[in-house]
RODO-2510 file (C-alpha; in nm, 4 decimals, decimal comma):
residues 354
     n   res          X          Y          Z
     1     x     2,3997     1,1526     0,5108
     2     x     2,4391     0,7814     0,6737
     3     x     2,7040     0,5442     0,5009
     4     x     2,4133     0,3044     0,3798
     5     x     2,2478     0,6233     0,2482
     6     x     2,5496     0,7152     0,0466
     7     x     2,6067     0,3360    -0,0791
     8     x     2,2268     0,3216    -0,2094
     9     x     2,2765     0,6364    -0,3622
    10     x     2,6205     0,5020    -0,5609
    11     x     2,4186     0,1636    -0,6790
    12     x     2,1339     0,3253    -0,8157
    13     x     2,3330     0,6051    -1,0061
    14     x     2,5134     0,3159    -1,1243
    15     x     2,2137     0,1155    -1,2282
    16     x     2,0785     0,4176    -1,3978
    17     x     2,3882     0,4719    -1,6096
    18     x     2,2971     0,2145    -1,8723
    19     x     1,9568     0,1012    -1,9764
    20     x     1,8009    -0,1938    -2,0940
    21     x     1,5695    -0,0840    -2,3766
    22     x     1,6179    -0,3241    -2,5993
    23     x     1,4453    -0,5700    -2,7745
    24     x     1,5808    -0,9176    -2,6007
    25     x     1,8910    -1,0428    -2,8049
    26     x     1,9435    -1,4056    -2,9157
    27     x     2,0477    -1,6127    -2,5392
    28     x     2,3634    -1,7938    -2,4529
    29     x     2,2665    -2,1434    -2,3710
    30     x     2,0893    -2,2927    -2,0679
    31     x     2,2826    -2,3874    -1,7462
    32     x     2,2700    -2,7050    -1,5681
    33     x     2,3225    -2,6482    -1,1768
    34     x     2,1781    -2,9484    -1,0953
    35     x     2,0493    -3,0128    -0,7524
    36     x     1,6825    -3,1945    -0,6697
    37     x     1,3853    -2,9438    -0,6817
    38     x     0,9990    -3,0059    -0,5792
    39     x     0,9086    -2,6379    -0,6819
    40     x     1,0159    -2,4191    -0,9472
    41     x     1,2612    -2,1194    -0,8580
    42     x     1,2216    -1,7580    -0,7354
    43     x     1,4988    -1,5517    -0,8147
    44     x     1,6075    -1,2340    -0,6785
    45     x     1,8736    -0,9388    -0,8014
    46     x     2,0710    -0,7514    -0,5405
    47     x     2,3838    -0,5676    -0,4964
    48     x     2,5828    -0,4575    -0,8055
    49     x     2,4772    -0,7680    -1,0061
    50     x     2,4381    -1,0851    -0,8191
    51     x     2,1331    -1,3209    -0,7903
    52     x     1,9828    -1,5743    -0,5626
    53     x     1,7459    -1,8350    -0,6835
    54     x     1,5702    -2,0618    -0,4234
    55     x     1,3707    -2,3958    -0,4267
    56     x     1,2499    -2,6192    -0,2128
    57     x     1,4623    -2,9607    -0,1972
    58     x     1,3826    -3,3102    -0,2456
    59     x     1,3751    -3,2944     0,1505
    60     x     1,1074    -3,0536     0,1836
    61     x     1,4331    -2,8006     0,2534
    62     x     1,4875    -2,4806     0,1260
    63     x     1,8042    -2,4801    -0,1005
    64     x     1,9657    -2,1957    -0,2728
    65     x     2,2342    -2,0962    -0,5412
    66     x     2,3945    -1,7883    -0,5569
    67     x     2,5087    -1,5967    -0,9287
    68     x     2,7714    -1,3658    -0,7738
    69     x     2,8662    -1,2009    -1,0914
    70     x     3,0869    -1,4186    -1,2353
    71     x     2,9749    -1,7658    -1,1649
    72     x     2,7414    -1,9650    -0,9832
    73     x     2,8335    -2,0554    -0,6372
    74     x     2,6119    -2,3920    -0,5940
    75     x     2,3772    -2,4999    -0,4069
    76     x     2,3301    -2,4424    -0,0194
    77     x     2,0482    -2,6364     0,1879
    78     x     1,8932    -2,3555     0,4279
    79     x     1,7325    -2,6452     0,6461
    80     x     1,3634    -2,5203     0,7600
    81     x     1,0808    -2,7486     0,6368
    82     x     0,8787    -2,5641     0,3308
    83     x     0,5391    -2,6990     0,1745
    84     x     0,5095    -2,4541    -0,1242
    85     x     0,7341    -2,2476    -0,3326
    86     x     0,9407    -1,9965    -0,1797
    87     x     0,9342    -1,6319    -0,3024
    88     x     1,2839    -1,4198    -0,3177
    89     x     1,2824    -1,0616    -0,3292
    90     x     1,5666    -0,7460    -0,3024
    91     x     1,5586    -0,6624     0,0871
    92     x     1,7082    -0,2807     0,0571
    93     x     2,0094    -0,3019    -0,1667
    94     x     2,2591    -0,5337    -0,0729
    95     x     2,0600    -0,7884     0,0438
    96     x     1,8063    -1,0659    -0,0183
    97     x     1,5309    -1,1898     0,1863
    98     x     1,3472    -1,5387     0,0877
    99     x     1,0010    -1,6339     0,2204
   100     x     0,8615    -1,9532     0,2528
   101     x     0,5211    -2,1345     0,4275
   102     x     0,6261    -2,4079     0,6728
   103     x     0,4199    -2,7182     0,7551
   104     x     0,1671    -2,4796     0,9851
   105     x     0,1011    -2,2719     0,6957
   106     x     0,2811    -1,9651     0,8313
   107     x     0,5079    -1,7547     0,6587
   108     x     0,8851    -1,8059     0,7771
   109     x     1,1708    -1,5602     0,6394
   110     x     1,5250    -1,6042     0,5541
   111     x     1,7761    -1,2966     0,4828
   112     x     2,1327    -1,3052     0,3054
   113     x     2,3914    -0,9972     0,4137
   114     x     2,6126    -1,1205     0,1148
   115     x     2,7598    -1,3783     0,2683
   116     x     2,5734    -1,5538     0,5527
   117     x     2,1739    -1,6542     0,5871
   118     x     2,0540    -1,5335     0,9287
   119     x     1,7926    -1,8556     0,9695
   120     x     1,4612    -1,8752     0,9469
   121     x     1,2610    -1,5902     1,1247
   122     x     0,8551    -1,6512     1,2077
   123     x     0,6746    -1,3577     1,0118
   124     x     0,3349    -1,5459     1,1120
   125     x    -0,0059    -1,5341     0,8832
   126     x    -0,2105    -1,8628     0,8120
   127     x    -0,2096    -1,9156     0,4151
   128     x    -0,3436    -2,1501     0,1296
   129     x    -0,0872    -1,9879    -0,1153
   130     x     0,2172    -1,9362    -0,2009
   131     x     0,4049    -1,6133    -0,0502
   132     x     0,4553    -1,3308    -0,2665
   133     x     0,7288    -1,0735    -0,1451
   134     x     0,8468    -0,7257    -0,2890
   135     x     1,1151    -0,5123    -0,1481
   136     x     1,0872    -0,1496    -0,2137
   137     x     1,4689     0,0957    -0,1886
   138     x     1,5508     0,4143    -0,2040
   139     x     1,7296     0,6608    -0,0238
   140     x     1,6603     0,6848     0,3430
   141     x     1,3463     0,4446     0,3333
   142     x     1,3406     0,0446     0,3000
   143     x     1,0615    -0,1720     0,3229
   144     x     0,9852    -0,5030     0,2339
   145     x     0,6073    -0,6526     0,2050
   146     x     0,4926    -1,0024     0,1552
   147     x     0,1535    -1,1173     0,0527
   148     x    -0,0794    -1,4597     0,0879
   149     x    -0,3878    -1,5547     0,0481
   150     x    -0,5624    -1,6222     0,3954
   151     x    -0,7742    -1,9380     0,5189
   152     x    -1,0758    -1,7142     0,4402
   153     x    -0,9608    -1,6658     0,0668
   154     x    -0,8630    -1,2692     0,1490
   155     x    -0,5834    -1,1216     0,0195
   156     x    -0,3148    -1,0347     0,2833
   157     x    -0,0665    -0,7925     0,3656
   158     x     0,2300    -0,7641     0,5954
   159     x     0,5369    -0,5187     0,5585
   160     x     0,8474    -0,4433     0,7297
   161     x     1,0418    -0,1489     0,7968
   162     x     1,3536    -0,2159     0,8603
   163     x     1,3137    -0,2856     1,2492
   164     x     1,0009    -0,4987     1,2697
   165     x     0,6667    -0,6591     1,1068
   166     x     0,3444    -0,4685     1,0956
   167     x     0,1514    -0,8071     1,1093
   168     x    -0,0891    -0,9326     0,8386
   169     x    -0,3688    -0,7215     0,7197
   170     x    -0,6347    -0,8441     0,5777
   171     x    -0,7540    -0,6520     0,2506
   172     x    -1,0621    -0,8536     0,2177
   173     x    -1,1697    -1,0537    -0,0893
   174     x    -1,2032    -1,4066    -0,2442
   175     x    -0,8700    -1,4900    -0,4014
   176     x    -0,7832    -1,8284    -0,5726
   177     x    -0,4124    -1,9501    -0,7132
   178     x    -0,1288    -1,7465    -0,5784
   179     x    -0,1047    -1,3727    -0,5519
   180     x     0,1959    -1,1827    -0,6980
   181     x     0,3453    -0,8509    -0,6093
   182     x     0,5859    -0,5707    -0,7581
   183     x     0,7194    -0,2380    -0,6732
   184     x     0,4348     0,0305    -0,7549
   185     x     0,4834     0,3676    -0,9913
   186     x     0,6797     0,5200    -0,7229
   187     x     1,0142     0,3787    -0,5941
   188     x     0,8630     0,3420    -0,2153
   189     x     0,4738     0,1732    -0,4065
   190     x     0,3988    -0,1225    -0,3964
   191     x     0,1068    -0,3006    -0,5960
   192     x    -0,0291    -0,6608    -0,5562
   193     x    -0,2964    -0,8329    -0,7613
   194     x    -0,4666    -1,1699    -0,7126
   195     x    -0,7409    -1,3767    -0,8769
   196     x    -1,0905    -1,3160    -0,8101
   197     x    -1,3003    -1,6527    -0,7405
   198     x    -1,4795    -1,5193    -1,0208
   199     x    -1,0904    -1,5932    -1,2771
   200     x    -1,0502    -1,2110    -1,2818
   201     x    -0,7838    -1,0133    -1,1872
   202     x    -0,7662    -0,7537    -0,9359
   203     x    -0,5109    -0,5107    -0,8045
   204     x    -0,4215    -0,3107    -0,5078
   205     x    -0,1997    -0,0528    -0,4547
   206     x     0,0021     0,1207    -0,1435
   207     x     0,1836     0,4046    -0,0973
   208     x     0,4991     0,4020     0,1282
   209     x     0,3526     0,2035     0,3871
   210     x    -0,0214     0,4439     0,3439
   211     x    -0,3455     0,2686     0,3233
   212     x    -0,3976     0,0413     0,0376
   213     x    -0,6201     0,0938    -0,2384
   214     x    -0,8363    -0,1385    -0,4759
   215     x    -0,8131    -0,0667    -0,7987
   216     x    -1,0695     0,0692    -0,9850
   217     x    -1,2237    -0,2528    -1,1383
   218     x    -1,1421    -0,6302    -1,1871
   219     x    -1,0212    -0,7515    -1,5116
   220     x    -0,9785    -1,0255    -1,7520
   221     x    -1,2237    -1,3251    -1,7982
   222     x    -1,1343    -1,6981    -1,7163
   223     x    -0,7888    -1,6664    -1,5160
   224     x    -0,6702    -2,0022    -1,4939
   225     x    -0,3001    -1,9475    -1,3290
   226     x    -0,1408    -1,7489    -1,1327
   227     x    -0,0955    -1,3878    -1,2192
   228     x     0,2589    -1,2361    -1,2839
   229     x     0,2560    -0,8282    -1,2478
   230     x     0,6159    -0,6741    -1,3222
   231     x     0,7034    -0,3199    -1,2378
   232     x     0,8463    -0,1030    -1,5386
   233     x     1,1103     0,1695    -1,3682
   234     x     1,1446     0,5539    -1,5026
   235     x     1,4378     0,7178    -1,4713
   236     x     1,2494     1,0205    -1,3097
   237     x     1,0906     0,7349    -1,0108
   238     x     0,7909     0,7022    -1,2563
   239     x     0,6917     0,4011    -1,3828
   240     x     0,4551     0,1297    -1,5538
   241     x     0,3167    -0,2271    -1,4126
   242     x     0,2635    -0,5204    -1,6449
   243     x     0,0846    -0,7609    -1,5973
   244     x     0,0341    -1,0914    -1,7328
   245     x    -0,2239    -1,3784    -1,7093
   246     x    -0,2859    -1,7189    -1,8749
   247     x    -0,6201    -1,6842    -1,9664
   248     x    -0,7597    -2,0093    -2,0466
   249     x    -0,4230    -2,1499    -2,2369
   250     x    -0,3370    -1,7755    -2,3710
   251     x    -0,1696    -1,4742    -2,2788
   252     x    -0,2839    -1,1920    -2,1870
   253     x    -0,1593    -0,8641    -2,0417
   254     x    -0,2124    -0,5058    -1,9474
   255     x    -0,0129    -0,2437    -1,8375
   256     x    -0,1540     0,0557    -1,6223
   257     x     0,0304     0,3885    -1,6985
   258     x    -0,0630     0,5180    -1,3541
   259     x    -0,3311     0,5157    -1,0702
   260     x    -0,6303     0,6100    -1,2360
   261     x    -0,6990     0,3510    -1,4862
   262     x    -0,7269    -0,0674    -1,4715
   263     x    -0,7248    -0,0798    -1,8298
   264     x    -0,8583    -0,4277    -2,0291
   265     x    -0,6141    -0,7348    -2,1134
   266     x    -0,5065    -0,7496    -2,4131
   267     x    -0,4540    -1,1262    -2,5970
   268     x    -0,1010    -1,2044    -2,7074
   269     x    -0,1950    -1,5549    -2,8139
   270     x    -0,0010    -1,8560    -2,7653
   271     x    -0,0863    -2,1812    -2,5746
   272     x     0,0339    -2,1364    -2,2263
   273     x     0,1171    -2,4693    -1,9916
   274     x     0,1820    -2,2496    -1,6956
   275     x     0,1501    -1,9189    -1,5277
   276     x     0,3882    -1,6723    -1,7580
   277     x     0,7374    -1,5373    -1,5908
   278     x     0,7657    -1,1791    -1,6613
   279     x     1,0436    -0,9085    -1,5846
   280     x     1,1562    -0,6893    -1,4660
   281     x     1,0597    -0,7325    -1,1481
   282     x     1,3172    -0,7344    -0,8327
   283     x     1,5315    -0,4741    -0,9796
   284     x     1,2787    -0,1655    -1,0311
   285     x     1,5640     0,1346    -1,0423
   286     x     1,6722     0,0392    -1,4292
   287     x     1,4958     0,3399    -1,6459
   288     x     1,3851     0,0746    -1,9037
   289     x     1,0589     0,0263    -2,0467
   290     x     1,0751    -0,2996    -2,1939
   291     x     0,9772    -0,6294    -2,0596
   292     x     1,0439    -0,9747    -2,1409
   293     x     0,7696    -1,2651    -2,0645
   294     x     0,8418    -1,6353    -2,0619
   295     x     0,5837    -1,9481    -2,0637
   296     x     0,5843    -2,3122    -2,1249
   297     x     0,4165    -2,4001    -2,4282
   298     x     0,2725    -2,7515    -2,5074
   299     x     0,5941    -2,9237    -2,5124
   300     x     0,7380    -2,7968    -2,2335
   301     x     0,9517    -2,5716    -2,4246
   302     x     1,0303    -2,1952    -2,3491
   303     x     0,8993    -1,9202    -2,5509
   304     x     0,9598    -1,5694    -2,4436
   305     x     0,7738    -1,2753    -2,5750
   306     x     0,9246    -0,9333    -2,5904
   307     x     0,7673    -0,5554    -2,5058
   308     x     0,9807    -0,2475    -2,6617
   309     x     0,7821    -0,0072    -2,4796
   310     x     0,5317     0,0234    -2,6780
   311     x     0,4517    -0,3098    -2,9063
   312     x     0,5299    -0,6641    -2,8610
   313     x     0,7195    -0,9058    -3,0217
   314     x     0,5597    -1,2408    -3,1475
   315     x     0,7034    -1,5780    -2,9603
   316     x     0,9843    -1,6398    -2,9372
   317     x     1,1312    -2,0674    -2,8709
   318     x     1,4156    -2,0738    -2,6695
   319     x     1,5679    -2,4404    -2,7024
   320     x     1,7472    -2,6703    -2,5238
   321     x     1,5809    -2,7652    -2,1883
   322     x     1,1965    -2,9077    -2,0859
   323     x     1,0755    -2,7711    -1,8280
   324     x     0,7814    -2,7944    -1,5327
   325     x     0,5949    -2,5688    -1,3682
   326     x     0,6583    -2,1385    -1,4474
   327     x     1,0333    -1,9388    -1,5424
   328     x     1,1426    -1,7016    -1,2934
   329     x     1,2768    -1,4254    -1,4587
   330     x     1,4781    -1,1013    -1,3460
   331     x     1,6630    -0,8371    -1,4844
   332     x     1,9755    -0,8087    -1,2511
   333     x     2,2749    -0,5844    -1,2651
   334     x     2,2831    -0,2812    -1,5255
   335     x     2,1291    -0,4640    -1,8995
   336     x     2,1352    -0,8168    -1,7534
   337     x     1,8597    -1,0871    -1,7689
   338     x     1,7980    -1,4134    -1,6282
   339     x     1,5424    -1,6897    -1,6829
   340     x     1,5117    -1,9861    -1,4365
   341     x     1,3611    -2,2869    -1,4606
   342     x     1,3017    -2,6408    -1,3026
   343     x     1,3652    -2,8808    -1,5689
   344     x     1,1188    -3,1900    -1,6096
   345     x     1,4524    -3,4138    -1,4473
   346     x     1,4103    -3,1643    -1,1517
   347     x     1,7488    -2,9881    -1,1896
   348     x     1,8244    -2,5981    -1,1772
   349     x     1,8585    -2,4669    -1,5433
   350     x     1,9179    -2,0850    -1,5980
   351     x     2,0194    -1,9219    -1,8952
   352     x     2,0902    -1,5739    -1,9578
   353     x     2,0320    -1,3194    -2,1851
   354     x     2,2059    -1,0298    -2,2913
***
C-alpha cells in the first residue's frame, strides 16, 4: 500500500474513533478576525483538524485565514481578481482547494499543501453563479468536482482526478441562484442540487466519476435562496443528505435515506434573511447523524437549528454578532464545529461549538 494510502487510512480511523451525535451544546463566543470582506465565507476542514475560510477582499482579492488547531493564523491575500464568492472544499485529505469566478466568468482554482497556495490554476467554464465544489476521499481514489450554473441556465459539472480536469459537462436544465454540492451516500458520490426556474429544487447524483443521474422528481414550492444540501456520514460508508431551503422566508428541509426516493420538504418555520448554512458538509468520514443548520433571522442575528438523527430541535439565538449574507458552517476535526460569518462591519467572525 502507497504512503498516502496508509496516511488516509490513519485519519479516517482516527476521525471515526469519536462521533459527533449530539445535540449541539451551548457555543463559546464569536471571534473577531477582522479583515475587509465583500462576500461571506466558505470554509473548509482538512487534515487532523484544521480549517480554511476564504473571502473575497475589499480589493476584489481572494483572502484567507487558516484555524490550524490551535489558533487562527490571519489573514493571507491570495491576489487573483474574484467577482463572486469563493467556494472551499477538502481536496483528498491533507489538503484544501478554493474555487473562485474571475472577471471572465471562468472558474479559477487555488490549492493549499499545508503550508503554501500553489496560485491560481484556470479550470475554465462560463458561469452566472457562484462555484460550488466537493471533494470526495477515500482510500486509493480522490476526486474533487465543482459545479456552476452555465450562461444557458444548465447546471454544470467538472471533476478532477487527481492528475487533470474532465472539463465542464453540461447536465442540462434551467437553474436560478447558486447551486450547492456534497459528498453522496457513498464515500466516492457525489450529489448536487440547484433551483429550478420554476423555485423548486432538484438533485443529481454521481457515482465515482459514473454518469450522473436526476433525481427522481423536483421538490419544494417557492425557493427563494440558494439551496444548502449537507452529506450525513455512516460509519459503514453509508449515509444521508440534508437538505435545506428558504422557502419564501422559512425553512425547509428533507433528507433522502438513499437513491430511490426525493422525498417532500418538510417546514421548520422561522423567518429566514438568507440562504441557511448547514453541516456537516466538508468532512463526510465522521459516523454522525446529526446536523446543525444556521440562518439569519430578521435582525441579523444567528439562530441555529439542531437534527439528532431523527427530530429537530426548535431555534436556537446565538448572540453577540450581526451579520450579512449566509453562515458557513463545518464540522472539522473529530466532534468539532464551526460557524462563519461576515459581520454587517464586514469583518471575519467565527465561533465554535463544541
Amino acid at each position: 500500500m502507497k504512503t498516502t494510502e496508509l496516511l488516509s487510512a490513519l485519519v479516517i480511523a482516527l476521525a471515526m474513533i469519536q462521533s459527533p451525535d449530539s445535540q449541539a451544546q451551548a457555543p463559546a463566543a464569536w471571534q473577531d478576525h477582522g479583515g475587509a470582506l465583500v462576500s461571506d465565507p466558505s470554509c473548509a476542514a482538512f487534515g487532523a483538524g484544521e480549517v480554511v475560510c476564504a473571502a473575497v477582499g475589499a480589493g476584489g482579492t481572494l483572502i484567507v485565514n487558516r484555524f490550524d488547531g490551535a489558533i487562527w493564523t490571519g489573514f493571507e491575500n491570495l491576489g487573483g481578481i474574484a467577482v463572486r464568492k469563493p467556494s472551499c472544499t477538502r481536496w483528498g485529505i491533507f489538503l484544501v482547494a478554493c474555487a473562485v469566478i474571475d472577471t471572465q466568468s471562468r472558474v479559477q482554482m487555488n490549492i493549499f499543501n499545508g503550508s503554501t497556495w500553489s496560485g491560481f490554476q484556470l479550470v475554465g467554464g462560463q458561469s452566472v453563479s457562484e462555484p460550488a465544489c466537493v471533494g470526495t476521499a477515500f482510500i486509493g481514489s480522490f476526486a474533487t468536482y465543482c459545479a456552476i450554473i452555465g450562461v444557458n441556465g444548465a447546471l454544470q459539472v467538472n471533476r478532477f482526478d487527481g492528475t487533470r480536469w474532465s472539463g465542464f459537462q453540461s447536465l442540462g436544465g434551467s437553474y436560478i441562484y447558486n447551486p450547492t454540492c456534497t459528498q453522496d451516500w457513498t464515500f466516492a458520490g457525489v450529489f448536487c442540487a440547484a433551483v429550478t426556474i420554476g423555485a423548486q429544487l432538484e438533485g443529481w447524483k454521481n457515482a465515482t466519476g459514473a454518469s450522473w443521474v436526476k433525481m427522481p422528481q423536483a421538490v419544494g414550492t417557492q425557493v427563494t435562496a440558494d439551496p444548502n444540501c449537507a452529506g450525513i456520514g455512516a460509519a459503514n460508508g453509508q449515509g444521508k443528505i440534508l437538505c435545506a431551503v428558504r422557502s419564501g422566508t422559512r425553512l425547509k428541509v428533507n433528507r433522502a435515506d438513499d437513491v430511490s426516493a426525493w422525498p417532500l420538504l418538510t417546514d421548520l418555520g422561522g423567518i429566514l434573511m438568507a440562504a441557511p448554512g448547514c453541516m456537516p458538509n466538508s468532512n463526510p468520514f465522521l459516523p454522525t447523524t446529526t446536523a446543525v443548520c444556521a440562518v439569519r433571522d430578521t435582525s441579523s442575528a444567528v439562530q441555529m437549528i439542531t437534527f439528532n438523527g431523527s427530530t429537530w430541535s426548535g431555534f436556537q439565538l446565538v448572540p453577540g454578532v450581526s451579520v450579512v449574507g449566509a453562515p458557513s458552517c463545518i464540522f472539522f476535526g473529530q466532534t468539532q464545529k464551526l460557524c462563519a460569518v461576515r459581520g454587517v462591519n464586514n469583518r471575519f467572525y467565527t465561533r465554535m461549538i463544541s
